[in-house]
C-alpha positions as CSV (number, residue, x, y, z in Angstrom):
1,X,-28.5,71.5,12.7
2,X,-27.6,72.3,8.9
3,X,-29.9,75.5,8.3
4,X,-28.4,76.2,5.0
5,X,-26.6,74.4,1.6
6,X,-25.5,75.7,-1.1
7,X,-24.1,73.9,-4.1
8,X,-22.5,75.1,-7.5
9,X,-21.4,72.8,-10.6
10,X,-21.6,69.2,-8.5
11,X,-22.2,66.6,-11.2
12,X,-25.4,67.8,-12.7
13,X,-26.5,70.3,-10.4
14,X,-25.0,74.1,-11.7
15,X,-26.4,75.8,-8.1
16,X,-28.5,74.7,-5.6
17,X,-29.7,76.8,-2.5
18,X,-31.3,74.9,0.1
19,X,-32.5,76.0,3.4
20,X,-33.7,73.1,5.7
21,X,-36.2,73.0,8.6
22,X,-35.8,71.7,12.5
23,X,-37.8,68.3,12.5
24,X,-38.0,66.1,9.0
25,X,-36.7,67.0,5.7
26,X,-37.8,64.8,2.8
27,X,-36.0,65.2,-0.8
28,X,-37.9,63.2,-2.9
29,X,-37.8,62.7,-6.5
30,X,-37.4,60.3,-9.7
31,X,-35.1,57.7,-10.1
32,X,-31.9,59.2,-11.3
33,X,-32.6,62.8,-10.6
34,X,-29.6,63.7,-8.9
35,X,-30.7,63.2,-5.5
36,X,-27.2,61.3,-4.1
37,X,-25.6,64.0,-5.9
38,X,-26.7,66.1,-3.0
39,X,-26.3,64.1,-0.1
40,X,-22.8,63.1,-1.7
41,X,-22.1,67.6,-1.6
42,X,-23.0,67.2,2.1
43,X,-20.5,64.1,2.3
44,X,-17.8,66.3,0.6
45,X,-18.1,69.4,2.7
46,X,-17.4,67.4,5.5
47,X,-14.5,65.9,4.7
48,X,-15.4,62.8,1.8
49,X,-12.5,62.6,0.1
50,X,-12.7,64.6,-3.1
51,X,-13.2,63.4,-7.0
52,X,-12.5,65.0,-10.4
53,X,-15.7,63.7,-11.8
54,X,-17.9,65.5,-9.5
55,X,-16.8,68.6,-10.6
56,X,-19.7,69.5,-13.7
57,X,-18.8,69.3,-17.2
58,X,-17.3,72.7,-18.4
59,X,-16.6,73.7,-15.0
60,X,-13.2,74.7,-13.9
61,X,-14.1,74.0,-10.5
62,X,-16.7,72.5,-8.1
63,X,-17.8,74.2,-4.5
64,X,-20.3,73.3,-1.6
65,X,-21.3,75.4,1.4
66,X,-22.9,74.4,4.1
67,X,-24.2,76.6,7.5
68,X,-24.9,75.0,10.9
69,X,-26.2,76.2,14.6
70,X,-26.8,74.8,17.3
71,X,-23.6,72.7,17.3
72,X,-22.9,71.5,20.3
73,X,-20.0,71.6,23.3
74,X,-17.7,69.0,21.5
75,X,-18.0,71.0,18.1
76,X,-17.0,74.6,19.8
77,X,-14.5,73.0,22.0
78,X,-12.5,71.8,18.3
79,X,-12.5,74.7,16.5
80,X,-10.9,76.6,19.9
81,X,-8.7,73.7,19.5
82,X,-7.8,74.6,15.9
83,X,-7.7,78.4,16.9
84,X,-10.7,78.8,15.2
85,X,-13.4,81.4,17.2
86,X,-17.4,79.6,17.6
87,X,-19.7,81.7,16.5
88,X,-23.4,81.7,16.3
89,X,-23.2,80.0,13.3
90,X,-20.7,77.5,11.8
91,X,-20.0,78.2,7.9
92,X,-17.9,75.6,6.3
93,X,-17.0,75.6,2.7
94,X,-15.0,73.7,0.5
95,X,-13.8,73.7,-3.1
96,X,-12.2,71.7,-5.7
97,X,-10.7,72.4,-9.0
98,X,-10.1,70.3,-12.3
99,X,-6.1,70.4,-11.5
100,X,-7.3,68.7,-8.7
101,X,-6.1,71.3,-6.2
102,X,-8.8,72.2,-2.8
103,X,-9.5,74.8,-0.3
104,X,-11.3,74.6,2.9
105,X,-13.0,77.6,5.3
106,X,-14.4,77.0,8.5
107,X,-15.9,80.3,9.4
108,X,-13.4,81.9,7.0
109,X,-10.2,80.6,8.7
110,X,-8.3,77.9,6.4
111,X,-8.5,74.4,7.4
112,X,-7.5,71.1,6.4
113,X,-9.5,68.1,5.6
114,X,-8.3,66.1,8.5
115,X,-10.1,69.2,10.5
116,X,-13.0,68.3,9.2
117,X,-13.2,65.0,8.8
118,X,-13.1,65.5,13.1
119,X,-15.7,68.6,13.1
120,X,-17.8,67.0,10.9
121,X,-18.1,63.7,12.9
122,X,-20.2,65.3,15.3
123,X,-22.8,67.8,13.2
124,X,-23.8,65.0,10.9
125,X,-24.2,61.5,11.0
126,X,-25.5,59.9,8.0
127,X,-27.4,56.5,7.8
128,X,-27.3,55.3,4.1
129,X,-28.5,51.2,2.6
130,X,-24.7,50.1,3.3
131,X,-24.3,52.1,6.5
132,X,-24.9,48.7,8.7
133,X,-21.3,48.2,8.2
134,X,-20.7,50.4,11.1
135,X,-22.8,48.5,13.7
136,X,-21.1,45.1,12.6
137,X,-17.9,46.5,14.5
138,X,-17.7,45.1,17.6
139,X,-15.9,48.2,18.8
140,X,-18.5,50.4,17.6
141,X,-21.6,48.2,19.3
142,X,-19.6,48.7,22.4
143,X,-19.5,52.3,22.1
144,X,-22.6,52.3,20.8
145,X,-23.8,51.2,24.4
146,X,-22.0,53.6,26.1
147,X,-23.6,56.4,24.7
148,X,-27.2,54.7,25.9
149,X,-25.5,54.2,29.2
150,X,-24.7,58.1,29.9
151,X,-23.1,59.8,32.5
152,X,-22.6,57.1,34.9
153,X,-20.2,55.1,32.6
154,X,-18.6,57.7,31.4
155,X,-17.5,58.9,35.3
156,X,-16.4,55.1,35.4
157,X,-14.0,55.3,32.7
158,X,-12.7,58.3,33.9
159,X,-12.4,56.5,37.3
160,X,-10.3,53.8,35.1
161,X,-8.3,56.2,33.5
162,X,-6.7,57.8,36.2
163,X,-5.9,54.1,37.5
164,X,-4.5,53.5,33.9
165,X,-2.4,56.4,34.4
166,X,-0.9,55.7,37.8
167,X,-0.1,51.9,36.5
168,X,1.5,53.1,33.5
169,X,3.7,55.4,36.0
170,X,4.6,52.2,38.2
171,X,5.5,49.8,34.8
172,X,7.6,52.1,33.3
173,X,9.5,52.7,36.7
174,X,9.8,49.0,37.1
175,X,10.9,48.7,33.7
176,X,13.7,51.1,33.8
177,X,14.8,49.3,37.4
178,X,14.7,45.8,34.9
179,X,13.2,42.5,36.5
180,X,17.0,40.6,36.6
181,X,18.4,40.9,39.7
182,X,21.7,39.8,37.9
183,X,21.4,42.6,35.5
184,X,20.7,45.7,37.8
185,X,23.7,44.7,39.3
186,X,25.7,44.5,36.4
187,X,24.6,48.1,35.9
188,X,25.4,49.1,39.4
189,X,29.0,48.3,38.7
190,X,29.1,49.9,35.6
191,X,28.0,53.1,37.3
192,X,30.4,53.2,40.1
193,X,33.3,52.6,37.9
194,X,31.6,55.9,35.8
195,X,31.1,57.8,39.0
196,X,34.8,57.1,40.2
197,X,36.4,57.8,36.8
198,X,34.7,61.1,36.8
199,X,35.6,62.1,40.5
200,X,39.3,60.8,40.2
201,X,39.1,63.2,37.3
202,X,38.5,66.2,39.3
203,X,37.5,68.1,36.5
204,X,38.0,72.4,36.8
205,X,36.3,74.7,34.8
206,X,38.4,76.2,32.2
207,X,41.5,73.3,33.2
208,X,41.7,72.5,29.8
209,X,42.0,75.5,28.1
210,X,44.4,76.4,30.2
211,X,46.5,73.1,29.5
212,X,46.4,74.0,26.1
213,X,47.9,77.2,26.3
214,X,50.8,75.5,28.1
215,X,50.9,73.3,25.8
216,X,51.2,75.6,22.5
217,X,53.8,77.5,24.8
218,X,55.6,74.3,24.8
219,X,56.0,73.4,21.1
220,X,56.7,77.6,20.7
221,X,59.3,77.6,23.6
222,X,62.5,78.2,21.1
223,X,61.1,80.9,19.0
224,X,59.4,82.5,22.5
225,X,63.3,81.8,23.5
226,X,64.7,83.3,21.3
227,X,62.9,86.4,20.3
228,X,63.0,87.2,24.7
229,X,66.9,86.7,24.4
230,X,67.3,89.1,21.5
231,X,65.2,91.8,23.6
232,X,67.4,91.1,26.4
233,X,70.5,91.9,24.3
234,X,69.5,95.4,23.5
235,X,68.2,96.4,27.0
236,X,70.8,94.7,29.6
237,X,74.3,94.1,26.5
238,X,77.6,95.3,27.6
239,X,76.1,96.0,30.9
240,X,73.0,97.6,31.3
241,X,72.8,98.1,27.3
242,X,69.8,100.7,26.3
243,X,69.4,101.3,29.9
244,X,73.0,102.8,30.3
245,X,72.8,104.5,27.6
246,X,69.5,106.4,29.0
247,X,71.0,107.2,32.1
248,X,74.1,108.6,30.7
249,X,71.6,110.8,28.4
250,X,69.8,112.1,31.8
251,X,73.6,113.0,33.3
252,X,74.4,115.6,30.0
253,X,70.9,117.0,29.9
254,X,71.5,117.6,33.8
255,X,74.6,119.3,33.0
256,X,72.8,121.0,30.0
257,X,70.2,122.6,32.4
258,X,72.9,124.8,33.9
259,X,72.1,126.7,30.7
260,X,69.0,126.2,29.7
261,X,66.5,125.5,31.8
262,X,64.5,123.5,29.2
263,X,66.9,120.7,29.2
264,X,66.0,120.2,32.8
265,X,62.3,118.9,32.3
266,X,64.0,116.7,29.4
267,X,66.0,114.7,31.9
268,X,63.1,114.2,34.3
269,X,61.2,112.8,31.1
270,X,64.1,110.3,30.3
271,X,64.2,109.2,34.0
272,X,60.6,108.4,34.2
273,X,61.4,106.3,30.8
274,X,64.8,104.6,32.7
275,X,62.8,103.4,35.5
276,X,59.6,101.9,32.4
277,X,63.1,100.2,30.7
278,X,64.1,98.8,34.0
279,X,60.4,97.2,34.9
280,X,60.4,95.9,31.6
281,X,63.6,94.3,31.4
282,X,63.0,92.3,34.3
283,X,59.7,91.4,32.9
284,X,61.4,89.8,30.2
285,X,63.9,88.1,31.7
286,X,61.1,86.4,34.0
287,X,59.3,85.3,30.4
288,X,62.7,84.0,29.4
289,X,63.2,81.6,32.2
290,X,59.7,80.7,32.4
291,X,59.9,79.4,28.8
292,X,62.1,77.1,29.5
293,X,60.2,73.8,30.2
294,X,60.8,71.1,32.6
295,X,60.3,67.7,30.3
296,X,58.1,66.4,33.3
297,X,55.7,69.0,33.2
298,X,55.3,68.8,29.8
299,X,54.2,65.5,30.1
300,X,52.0,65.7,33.0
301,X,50.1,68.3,30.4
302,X,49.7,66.0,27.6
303,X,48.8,63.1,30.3
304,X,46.1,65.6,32.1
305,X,45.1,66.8,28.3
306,X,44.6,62.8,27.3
307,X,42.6,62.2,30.5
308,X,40.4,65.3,29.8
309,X,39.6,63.8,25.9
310,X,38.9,60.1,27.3
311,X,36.5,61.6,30.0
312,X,34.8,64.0,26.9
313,X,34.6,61.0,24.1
314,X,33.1,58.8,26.8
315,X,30.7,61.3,29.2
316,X,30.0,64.5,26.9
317,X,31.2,67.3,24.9
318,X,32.2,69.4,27.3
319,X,32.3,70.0,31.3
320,X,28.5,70.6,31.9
321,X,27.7,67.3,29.9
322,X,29.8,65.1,32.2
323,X,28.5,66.9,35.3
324,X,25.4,66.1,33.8
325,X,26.3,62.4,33.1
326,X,28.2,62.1,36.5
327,X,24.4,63.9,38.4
328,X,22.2,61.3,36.5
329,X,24.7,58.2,36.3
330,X,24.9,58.5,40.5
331,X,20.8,59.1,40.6
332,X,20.5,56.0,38.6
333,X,23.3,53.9,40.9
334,X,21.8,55.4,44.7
335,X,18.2,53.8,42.9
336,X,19.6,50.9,41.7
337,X,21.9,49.8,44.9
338,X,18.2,50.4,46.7
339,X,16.3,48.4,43.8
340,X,15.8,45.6,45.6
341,X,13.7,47.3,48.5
342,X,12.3,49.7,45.5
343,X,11.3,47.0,43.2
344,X,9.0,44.7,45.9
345,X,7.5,48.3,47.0
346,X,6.6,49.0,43.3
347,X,5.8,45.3,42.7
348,X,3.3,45.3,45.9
349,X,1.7,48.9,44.5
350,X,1.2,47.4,41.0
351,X,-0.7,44.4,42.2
352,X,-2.7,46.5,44.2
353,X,-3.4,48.6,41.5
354,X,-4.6,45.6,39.7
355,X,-6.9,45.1,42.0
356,X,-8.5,48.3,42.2
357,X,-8.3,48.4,38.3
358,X,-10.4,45.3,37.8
359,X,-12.7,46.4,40.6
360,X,-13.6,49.5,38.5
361,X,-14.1,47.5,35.3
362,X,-16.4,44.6,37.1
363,X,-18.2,48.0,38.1
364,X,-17.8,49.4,34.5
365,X,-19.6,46.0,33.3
366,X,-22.2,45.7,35.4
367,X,-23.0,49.4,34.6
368,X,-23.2,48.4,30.8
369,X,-25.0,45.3,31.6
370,X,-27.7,46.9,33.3
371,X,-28.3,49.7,30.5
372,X,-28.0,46.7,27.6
373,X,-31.3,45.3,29.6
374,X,-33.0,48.2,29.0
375,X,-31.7,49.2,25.6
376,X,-31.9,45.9,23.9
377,X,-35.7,45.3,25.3
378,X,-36.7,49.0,24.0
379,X,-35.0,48.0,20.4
380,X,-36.9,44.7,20.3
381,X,-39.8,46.8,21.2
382,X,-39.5,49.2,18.1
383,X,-38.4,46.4,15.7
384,X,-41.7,45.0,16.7
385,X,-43.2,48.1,15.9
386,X,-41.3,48.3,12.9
387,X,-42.8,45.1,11.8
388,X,-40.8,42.4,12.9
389,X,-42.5,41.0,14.9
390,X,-40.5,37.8,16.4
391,X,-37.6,40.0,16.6
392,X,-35.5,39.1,19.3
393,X,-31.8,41.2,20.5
394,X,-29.3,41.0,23.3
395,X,-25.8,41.8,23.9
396,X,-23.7,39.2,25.1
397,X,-20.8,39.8,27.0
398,X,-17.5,37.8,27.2
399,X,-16.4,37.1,30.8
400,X,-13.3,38.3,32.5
401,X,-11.3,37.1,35.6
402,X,-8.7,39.2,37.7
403,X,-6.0,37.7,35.9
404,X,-6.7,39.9,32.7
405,X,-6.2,43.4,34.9
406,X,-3.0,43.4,33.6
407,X,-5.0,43.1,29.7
408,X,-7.9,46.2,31.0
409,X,-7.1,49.2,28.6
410,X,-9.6,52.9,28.4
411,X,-12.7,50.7,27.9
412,X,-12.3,48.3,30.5
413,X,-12.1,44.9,30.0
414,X,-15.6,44.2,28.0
415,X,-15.3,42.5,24.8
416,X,-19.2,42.5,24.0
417,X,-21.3,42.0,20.3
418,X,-24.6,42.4,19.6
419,X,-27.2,39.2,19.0
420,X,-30.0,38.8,16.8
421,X,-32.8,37.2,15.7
422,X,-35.5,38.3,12.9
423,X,-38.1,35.0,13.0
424,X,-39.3,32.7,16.2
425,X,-37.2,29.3,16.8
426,X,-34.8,30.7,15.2
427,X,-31.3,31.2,17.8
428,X,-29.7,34.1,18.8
429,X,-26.5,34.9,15.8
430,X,-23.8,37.9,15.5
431,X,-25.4,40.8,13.7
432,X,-23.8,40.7,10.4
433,X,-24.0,36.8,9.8
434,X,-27.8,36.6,9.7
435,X,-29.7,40.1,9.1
436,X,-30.6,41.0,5.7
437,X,-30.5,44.3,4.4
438,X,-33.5,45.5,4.8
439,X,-34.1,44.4,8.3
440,X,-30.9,45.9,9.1
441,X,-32.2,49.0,8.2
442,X,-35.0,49.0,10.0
443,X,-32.5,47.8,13.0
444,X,-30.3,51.0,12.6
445,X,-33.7,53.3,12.6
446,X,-34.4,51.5,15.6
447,X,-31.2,51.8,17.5
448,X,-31.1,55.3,16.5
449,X,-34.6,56.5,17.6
450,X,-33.3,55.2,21.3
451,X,-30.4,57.3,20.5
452,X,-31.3,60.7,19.3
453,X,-32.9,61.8,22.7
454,X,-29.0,61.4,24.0
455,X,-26.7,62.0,20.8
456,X,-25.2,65.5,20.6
457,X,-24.8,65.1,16.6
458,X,-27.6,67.8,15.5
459,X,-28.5,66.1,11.9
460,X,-29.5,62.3,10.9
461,X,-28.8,61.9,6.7
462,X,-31.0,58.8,6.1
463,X,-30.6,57.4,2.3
464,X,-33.1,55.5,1.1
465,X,-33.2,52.8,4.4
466,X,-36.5,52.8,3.9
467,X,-35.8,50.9,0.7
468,X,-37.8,47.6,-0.1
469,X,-40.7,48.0,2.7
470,X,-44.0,49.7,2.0
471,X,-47.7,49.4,3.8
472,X,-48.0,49.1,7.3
473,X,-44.2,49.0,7.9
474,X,-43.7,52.0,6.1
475,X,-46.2,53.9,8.0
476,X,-44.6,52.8,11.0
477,X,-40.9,53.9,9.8
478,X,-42.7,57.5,9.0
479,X,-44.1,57.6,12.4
480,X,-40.3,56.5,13.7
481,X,-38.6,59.7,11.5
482,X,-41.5,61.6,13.0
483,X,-40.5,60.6,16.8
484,X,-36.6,61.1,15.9
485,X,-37.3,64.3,14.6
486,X,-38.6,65.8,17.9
487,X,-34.9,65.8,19.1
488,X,-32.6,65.9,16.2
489,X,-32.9,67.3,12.4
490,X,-33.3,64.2,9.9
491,X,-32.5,64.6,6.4
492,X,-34.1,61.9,4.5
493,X,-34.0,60.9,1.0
494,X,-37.2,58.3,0.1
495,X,-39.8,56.9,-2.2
496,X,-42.5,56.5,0.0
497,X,-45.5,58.3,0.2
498,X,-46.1,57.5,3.5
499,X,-42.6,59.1,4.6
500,X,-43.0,62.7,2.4
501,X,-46.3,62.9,4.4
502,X,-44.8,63.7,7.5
503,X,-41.9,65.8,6.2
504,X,-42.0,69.0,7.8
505,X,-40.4,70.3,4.7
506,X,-39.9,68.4,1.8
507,X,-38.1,69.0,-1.3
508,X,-38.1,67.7,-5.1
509,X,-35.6,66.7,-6.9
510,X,-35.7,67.2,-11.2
511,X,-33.4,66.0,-14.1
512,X,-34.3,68.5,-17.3
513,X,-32.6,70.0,-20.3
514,X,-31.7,73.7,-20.7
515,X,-30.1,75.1,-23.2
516,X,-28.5,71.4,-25.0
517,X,-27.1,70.7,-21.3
518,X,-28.8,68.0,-18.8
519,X,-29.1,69.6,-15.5
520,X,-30.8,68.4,-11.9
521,X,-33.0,70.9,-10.6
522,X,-34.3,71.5,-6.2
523,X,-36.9,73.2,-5.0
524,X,-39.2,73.3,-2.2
525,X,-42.3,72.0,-2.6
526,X,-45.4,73.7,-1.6
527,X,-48.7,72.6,0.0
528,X,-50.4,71.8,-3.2
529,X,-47.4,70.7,-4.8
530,X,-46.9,68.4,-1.8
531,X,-50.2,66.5,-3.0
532,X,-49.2,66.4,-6.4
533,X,-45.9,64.9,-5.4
534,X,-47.3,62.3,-2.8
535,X,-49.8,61.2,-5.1
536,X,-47.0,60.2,-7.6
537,X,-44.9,58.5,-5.1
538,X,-48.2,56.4,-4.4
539,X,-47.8,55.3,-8.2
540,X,-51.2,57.3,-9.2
541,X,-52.2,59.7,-11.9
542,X,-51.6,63.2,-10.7
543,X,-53.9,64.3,-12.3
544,X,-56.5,62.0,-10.8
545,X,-59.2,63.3,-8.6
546,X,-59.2,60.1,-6.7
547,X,-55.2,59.5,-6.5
548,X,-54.7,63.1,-5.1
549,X,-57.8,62.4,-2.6
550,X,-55.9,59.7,-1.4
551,X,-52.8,62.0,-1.3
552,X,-54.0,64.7,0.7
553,X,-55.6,61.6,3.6
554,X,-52.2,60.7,4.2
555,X,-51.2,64.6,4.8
556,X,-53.9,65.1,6.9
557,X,-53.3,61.9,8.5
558,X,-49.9,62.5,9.3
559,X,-50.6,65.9,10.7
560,X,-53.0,64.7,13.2
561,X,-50.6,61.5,14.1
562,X,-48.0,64.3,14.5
563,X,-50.1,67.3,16.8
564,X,-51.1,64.1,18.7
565,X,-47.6,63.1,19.5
């Protein structure tokens, strides 16, 4: 329910303040007094796409905000879905600036209009002269119906989901398995050859790094050569070279010792370095013969080093990638060389699914059929009521066969529109090729009075539907607001005297000059005031004793239809 709107520099209101009621809210007002300017600062602070030239002249910037309670599960369950926390109450606001730049708060957390364009769906639902367009959609008449319908459809569609679901499972495995015989066996080949290449292969982890190592080893092997040889020379020449020349260093130090016993320790230092020469002179003379390479080997390495890049280009980067490859490739072979057994198993299971899948819509359309009986003779009833008398509705559904299971989607397989008739003898026609406006508004009040009892939208916006109808009708349409209003808030704009008599609250709308500067003035009107105002949407003299009788039978009138009902 919208408890609170406030408005600043909107067209040619500069602030407005509004607290509504539960039950009926009437804005009344003369012809051009700015009273679409307000319902159009509800339309923008729920999302209505923005304009310059609502923004009031002189402003730098236009701002609307708007507080509702009582919102409802769907309502708390998307703001927890945009991290937003429900509270008590909802506060939206929303600004816009000449540069043509916006902000958005939902209870003070930023938000984007796409937010609330889906928030917004469900706390008001506005009901303006054009607003039949929406019940011309055959999509929307079908939803529509499964509002009336309840509980019961909606656990049948979930039924049909979950069959959707496990059909969609089946396809897609019968897809990738491919309906050619010819061709899954064309893949099977493919695969084995994969899975052979791979295993031939033999891959080992860190082979080819390895191979590589060898390999710069190779095209180093005379500079390796020749720098081992030269270490060689001065460690092994003319003998034992260096190491000779050590040994015959340990002998004098020996002989030294005799005299000084210093010398002694000396020569067990040099021996320990003799036997570190000796190790590492046979060290490098393995690394010298090692690094001379056999032409054969070399090959096999750039062979094994060729295989290694053909296997990468063709099966992935690296090692895990073609294990990866090789895992999935012989998955996908073991299912296909199967396929055949695989594929009338799947084959048998979707048909069966079919089965079950039209079998739950048949059930789906005889549950809509048998709340369209109901709904369409309790519309008739209030369009009757509503003063068309001869009116005559029904939905008419298309038939469907178990061949179009395959075709059956979330809503079934009901392609349905609604049928109507305004005057006797005349046949039953598609909604928007024969009603007129302003039987189609009296339709939509109809439709929604069987509706509000059910919808978990909190607000009805009605503009002006009750245009171009007056009398008895109007009375009736007051009555209708009146019986709407028990369940949901209605915000209604109107003309008729008949209506702002039953308004729980009603409100006046004013166009005046202050200061040089046009500017649209709201404010509640009060008991007397209420008089006053009815008796000029009768078309009488305020100030006339007998036009402001007759204004304050219809309050008192109303107020006894209302206690009594």
């Amino acid at each position: 329910m919208l408890n609170r709107l406030t408005v600043q520099n909107v067209a040619l209101i500069e602030r407005a303040d509004v607290e509504f009621s539960e039950g009926l809210n009437v804005i009344s007002g003369e012809t051009g007094a700015g009273k679409s300017v307000l319902l159009d600062s509800i339309d923008f602070v729920l999302g209505a796409k923005a304009d310059k030239s609502m923004i009031r002249y002189g402003a730098d910037e236009c701002t609307v905000r708007a507080e509702f309670s009582d919102y409802g599960k769907t309502v708390s369950e998307l703001l927890k879905e945009f991290d937003i926390e429900p509270e008590d109450v909802l506060v939206i606001s929303r600004k816009f600036t000449a540069e043509g730049k916006g902000g958005i708060k939902i209870n003070g957390c930023g938000a984007t209009v796409s937010m609330l364009r889906r928030i917004g769906a469900y706390l008001v639902d506005v009901h303006g002269q054009s607003d039949h367009f929406f019940l011309l959609e055959e999509g929307n008449q079908l939803h529509l119906l499964d509002a009336i319908a309840g509980e019961a459809v909606a656990a049948q569609k979930e039924a049909l989901g979950k069959l959707l679901s496990e059909r969609k499972d089946i396809s897609e495995e019968l897809k990738s398995l491919g309906t050619d015989e010819g061709e899954r066996e064309r893949e099977a080949d493919i695969l084995r050859y994969q899975i052979a290449e791979i295993e031939r292969a033999d891959l080992k982890e860190g082979e080819e790094e390895e191979l590589l190592a060898l390999k710069n080893r190779f095209f180093n092997s005379e500079k390796l050569l020749s720098a081992l040889r030269g270490a060689e020379e001065y460690l092994l020449s003319d003998g034992n070279g260096g190491i000779d020349a050590v040994h015959g260093a340990i002998r004098s130090l020996i002989a030294a010792s005799k005299y000084d016993p210093a010398a002694d320790g000396l020569s067990e230092r040099l021996r320990a370095c003799a036997d570190e020469l000796s190790d590492v002179a046979s060290a490098v003379e393995s690394l010298a013969e090692g690094a001379e390479f056999d032409e054969e080997e070399i090959e096999r390495i750039e062979n094994r080093l060729d295989e290694i890049k053909t296997l990468k280009k063709k099966y992935g980067a690296d090692l895990a990638q073609i294990q990866t490859f090789y895992e999935r490739g012989k998955a996908r072979y073991e299912l296909l060389t199967d396929s055949g057994e695989r594929f009338g198993k799947l084959s048998k299971a979707l048909a069966d699914l079919n089965d079950k899948i039209y079998a739950c819509c048949t059930q789906l359309s005889a549950l809509r059929k048998q709340a369209a009986e109901g709904f369409t003779a309790r519309v008739t009833e209030e369009l009757r009521t509503l003063n068309i008398s001869s009116a005559h509705f029904r939905v008419q559904f298309d038939e469907f066969s178990p061949q179009d299971a395959g075709k059956a989607g979330k809503e079934g397989l009901d392609k349905l529109r609604f049928l109507f008739s305004a005057n006797a003898g005349e046949p039953l026609k598609e909604l928007g090729k024969i009603i007129s406006g302003g039987e189609m508004s009296r339709f939509m009040l109809a439709v929604k009075a069987q509706l509000s009892a059910v919808n978990e939208i909190g607000t009805y916006l009605f503009d002006e539907i009750d245009a171009g109808i007056g009398g008895k009708t109007a009375r009736v349409v007051a009555e209708k607001f009146a019986a709407i209003s028990k369940h949901v808030q209605i915000i209604a704009v109107s003309h008729l005297a008949q209506i702002a008599s039953f308004a729980d609250r009603e409100f006046l709308i004013l166009k005046t000059e202050e200061a040089g500067k046009t500017v649209t003035l709201l404010s509640e009107v009060t008991q007397k005031e209420r008089i006053r105002e009815i008796s000029r949407l009768i078309g009488g003299d305020p100030e006339n004793a007998t036009s402001l009788r007759h204004a304050e039978e219809l309050l008192v009138s109303a107020q006894a239809y209302k206690k009594s009902h």
